[in-house]
C-alpha positions as CSV (number, residue, x, y, z in Angstrom):
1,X,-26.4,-21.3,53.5
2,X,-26.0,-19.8,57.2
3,X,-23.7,-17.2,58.4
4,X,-21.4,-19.6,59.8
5,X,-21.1,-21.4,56.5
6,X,-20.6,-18.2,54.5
7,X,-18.2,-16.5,57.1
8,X,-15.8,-20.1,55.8
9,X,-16.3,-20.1,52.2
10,X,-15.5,-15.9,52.4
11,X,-12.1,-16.8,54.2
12,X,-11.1,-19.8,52.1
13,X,-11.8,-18.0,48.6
14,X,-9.9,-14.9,50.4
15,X,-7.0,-17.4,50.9
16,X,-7.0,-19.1,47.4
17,X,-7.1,-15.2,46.3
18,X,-4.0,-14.6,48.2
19,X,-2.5,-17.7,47.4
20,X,-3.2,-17.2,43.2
21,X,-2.1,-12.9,43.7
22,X,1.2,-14.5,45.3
23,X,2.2,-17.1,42.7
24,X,1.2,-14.6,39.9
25,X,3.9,-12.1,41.6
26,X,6.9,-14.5,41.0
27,X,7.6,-13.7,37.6
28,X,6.8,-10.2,38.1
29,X,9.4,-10.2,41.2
30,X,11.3,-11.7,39.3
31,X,11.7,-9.6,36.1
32,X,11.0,-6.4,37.8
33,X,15.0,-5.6,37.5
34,X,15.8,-6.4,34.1
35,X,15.1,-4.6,31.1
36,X,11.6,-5.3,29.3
37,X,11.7,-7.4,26.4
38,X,8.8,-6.8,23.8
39,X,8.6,-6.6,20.0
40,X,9.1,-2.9,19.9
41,X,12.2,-2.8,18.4
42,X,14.4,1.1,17.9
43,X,15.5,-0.9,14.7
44,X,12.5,-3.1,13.3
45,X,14.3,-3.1,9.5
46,X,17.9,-4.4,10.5
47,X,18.1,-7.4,7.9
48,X,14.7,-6.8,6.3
49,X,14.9,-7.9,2.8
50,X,14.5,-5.1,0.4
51,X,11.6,-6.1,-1.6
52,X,12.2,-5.1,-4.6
53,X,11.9,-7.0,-8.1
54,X,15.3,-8.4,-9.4
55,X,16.8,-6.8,-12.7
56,X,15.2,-10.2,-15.2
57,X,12.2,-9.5,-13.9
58,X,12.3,-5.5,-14.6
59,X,13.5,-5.9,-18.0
60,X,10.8,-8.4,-19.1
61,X,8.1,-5.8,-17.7
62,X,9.5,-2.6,-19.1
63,X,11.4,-2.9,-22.1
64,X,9.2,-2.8,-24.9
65,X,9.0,-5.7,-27.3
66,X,10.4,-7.9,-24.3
67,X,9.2,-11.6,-24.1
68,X,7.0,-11.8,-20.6
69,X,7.5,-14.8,-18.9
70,X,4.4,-15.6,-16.8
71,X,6.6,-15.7,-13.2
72,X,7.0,-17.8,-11.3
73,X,8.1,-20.3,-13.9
74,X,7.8,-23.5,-11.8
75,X,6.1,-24.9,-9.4
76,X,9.0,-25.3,-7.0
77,X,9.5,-21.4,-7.9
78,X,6.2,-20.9,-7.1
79,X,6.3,-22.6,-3.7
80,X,9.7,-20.6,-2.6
81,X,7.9,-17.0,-4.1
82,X,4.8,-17.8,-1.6
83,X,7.0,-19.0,1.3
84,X,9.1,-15.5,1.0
85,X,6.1,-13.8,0.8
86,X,4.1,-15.4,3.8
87,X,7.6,-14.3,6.0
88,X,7.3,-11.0,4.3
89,X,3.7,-10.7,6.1
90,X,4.4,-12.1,9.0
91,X,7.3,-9.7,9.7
92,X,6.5,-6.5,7.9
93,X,2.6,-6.9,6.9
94,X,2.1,-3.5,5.4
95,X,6.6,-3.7,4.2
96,X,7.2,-0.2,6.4
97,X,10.3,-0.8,6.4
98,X,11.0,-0.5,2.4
99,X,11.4,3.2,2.1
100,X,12.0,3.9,6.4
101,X,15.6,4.7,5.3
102,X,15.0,6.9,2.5
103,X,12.1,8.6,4.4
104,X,14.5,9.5,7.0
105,X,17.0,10.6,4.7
106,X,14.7,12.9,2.8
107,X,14.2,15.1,5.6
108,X,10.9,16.4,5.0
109,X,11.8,17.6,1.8
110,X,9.7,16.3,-0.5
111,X,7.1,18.2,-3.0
112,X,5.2,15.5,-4.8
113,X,5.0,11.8,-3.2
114,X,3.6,9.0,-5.6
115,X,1.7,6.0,-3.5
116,X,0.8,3.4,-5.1
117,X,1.6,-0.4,-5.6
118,X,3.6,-2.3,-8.2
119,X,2.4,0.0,-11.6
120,X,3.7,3.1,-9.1
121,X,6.8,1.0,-7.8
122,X,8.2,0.4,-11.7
123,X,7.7,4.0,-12.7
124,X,10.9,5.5,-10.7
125,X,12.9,2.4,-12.6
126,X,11.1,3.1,-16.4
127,X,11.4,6.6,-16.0
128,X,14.3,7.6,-13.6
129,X,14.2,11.8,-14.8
130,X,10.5,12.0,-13.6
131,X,11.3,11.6,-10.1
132,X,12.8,14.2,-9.8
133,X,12.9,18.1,-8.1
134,X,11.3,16.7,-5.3
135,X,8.7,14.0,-6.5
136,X,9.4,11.2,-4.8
137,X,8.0,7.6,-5.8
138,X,6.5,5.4,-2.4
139,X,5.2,2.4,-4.8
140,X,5.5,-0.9,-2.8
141,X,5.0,-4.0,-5.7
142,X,2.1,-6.4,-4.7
143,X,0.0,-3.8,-2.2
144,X,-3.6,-3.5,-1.7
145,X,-5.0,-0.1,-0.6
146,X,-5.4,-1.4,3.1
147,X,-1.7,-1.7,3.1
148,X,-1.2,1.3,1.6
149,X,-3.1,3.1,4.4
150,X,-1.3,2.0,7.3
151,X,2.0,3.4,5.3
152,X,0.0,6.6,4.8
153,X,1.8,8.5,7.5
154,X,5.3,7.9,7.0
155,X,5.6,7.4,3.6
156,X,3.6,10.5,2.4
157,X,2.7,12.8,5.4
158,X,5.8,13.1,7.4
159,X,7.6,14.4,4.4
160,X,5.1,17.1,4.3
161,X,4.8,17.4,0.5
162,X,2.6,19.4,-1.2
163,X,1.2,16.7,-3.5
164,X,0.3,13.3,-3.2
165,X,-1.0,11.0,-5.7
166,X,-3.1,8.0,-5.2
167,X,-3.1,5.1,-7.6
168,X,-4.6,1.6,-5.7
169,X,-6.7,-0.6,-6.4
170,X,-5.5,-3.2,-8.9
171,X,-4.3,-6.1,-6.0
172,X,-7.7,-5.2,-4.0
173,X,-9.5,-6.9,-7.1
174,X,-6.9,-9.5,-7.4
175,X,-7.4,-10.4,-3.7
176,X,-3.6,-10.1,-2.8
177,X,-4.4,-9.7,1.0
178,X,-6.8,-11.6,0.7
179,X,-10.9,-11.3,0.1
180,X,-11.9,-7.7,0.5
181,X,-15.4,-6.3,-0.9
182,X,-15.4,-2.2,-2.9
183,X,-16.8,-0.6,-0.1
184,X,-13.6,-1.5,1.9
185,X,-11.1,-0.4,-1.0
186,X,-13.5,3.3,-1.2
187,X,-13.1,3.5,2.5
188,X,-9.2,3.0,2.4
189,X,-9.3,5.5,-0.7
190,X,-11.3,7.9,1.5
191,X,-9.4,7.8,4.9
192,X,-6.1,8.6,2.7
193,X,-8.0,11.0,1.7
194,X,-9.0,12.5,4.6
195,X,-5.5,12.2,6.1
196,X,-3.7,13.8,2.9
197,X,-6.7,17.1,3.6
198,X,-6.4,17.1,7.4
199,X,-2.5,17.8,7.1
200,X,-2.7,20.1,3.9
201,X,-2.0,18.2,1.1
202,X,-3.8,18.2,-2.3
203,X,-4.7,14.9,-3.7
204,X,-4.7,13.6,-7.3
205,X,-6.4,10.0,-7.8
206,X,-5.5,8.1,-10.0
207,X,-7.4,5.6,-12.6
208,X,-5.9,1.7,-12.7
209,X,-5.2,0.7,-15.7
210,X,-6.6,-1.6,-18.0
211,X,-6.5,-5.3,-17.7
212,X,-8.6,-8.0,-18.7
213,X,-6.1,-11.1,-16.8
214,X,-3.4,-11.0,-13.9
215,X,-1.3,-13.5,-14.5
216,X,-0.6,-14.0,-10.6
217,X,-4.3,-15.2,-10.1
218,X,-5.2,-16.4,-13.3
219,X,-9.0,-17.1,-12.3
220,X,-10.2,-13.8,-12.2
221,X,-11.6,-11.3,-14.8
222,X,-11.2,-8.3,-13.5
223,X,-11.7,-5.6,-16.8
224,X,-15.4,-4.8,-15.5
225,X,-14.4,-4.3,-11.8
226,X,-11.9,-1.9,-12.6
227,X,-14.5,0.3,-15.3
228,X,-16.4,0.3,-12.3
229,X,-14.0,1.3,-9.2
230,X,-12.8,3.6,-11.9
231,X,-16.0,5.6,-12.2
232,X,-16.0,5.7,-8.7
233,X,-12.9,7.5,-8.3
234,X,-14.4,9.9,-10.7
235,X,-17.1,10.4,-9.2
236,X,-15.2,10.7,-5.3
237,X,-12.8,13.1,-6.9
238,X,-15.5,15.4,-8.6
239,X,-17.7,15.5,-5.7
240,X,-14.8,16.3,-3.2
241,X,-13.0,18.6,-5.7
242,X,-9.9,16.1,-6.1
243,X,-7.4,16.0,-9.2
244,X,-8.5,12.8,-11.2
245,X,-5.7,11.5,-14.0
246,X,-7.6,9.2,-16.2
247,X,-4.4,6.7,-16.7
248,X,-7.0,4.2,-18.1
249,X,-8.4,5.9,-21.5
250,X,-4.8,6.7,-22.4
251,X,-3.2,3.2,-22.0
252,X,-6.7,0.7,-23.3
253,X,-7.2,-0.5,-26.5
254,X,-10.8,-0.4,-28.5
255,X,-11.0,-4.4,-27.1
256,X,-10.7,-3.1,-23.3
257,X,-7.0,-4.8,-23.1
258,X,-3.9,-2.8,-22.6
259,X,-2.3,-1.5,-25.4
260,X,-0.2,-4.3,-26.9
261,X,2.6,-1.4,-27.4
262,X,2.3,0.0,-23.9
263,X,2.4,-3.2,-22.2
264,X,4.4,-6.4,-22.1
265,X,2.2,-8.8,-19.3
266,X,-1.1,-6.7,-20.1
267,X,-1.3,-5.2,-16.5
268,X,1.9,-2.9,-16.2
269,X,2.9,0.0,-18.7
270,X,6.2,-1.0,-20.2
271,X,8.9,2.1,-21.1
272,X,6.0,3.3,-23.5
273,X,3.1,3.5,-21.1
274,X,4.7,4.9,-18.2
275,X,5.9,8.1,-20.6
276,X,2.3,8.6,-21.5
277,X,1.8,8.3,-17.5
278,X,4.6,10.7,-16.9
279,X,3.0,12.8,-19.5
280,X,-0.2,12.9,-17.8
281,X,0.9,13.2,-13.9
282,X,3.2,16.0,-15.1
283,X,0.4,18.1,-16.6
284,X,-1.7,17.1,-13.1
285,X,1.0,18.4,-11.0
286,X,1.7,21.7,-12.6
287,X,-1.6,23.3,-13.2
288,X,-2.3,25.9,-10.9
289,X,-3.6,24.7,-7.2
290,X,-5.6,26.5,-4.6
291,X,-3.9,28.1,-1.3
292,X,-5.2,25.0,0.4
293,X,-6.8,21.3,0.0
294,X,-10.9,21.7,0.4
295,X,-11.6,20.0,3.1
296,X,-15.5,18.6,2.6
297,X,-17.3,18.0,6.0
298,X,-19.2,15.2,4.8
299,X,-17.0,12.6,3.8
């Protein structure tokens, strides 16, 4: 190509350059006045549903003896549950916005916080008197431990407590957010971990409890997976000097199911099994703790 040739194609790209930079400026001119208008909302939560299971439902899962209904009961049921629950995703993904107004009301005063999904979600409603004197329950039905995580700081560590409990792990197996592999649901268990230390919180795990069948997604068998994540929550919270409560070898039978008396659906503790929880947690909470978490380098 000679000079001449270049010196042309240089001033034609320069003018399709100046000719793109001005139509791109338009909508900028354009808009530069008026107010942006993103998705960042000062009020993400106005009309957010609240999330929580209806009174039917409660009853059949905690009142012992009850008759559980395998929900939903019909296919058109069924259809409307997993519509709700697609919007719920697509809106509020990891449901921030269940406790934002009891956070703010709490004002930082909270001693114990209990995270968890729907087996820590039921307890406040089974056993009302153990939430109380500052233990505050932060249990969001249907969550997976990668949810739980991105709720980490403003459900537990902006209310400062002393305390949190951990307690994930039974939708991870049942895929609830989809496929997900153990190494993911230990390193969701460990960066809460690390989270709860770095701000000076002491951490109890806690063990899922027994099931051998989720009657939400009935193709799985889930009682070896959970032996096994269970072990290695032991192990995590031995090796980093972490309160474990083994939930599990209080509430399984010598088959490996649930308790018949402590459950109704064979996943969640009815009345019964949350007061052996309650008994449990209670006795976690209370026994003398250091001045500080231990912090491990080595995670």
């Amino acid at each position: 190509m000679t000079e001449t040739r270049m010196k042309r194609r240089g001033a034609s790209l320069a003018l399709v350059g100046a000719a793109c930079a001005a139509v791109l400026m338009i909508p900028l001119r354009a808009h530069a006045s008026a107010a942006s208008y993103t998705a960042m909302s000062g009020n993400p939560c106005a009309g957010a549903p609240s999330g929580a299971p209806g009174p039917a439902f409660m009853h059949m899962i905690l009142h012992p003896g009850a008759h559980f209904q395998q929900p939903p009961p019909s296919a058109r049921q069924k259809a409307s549950a997993q519509r709700a629950a697609d919007r719920q995703r697509a809106r509020d993904w990891a449901d921030l916005c269940r406790y934002r107004a009891a956070d703010q009301a709490l004002h930082h005063r909270a001693r114990v916080v209990f995270m968890g999904d729907s087996i820590t979600d039921f307890w406040q409603d089974a056993d009302p008197a153990f939430f109380t004197h500052g233990i505050v329950d932060r249990g969001i039905s249907g969550q997976t431990s990668a949810q739980m995580l991105v709720r980490f700081w403003p459900d537990v560590i902006a209310l400062h407590p002393k305390v949190v409990q951990i307690l994930a792990g039974t939708n991870d197996i049942a895929g609830n957010t989809g496929p997900t592999t153990e190494h993911q649901y230990e390193d969701d268990i460990r960066a809460m971990v690390t989270l709860a230390e770095a701000n000076h919180i002491h951490v109890i795990l806690g063990s899922m409890p027994p099931a051998v069948r989720f009657w939400w997604a009935p193709k799985y068998h889930p009682a070896a997976e959970i032996r096994r994540l269970n072990g290695w929550l032991r192990a995590y919270a031995k090796r980093h000097h972490l309160r474990f409560v083994d939930y599990y070898a209080h509430l399984v039978s010598p088959s490996g199911r649930f308790r018949q008396r402590l459950s109704n659906d064979g996943v969640h503790p009815n009345r019964n099994g949350f007061r052996v929880m309650s008994a449990l947690a209670r006795r976690a909470i209370e026994a003398p703790w250091p001045h500080s978490p231990v912090q491990s380098a080595q995670r």
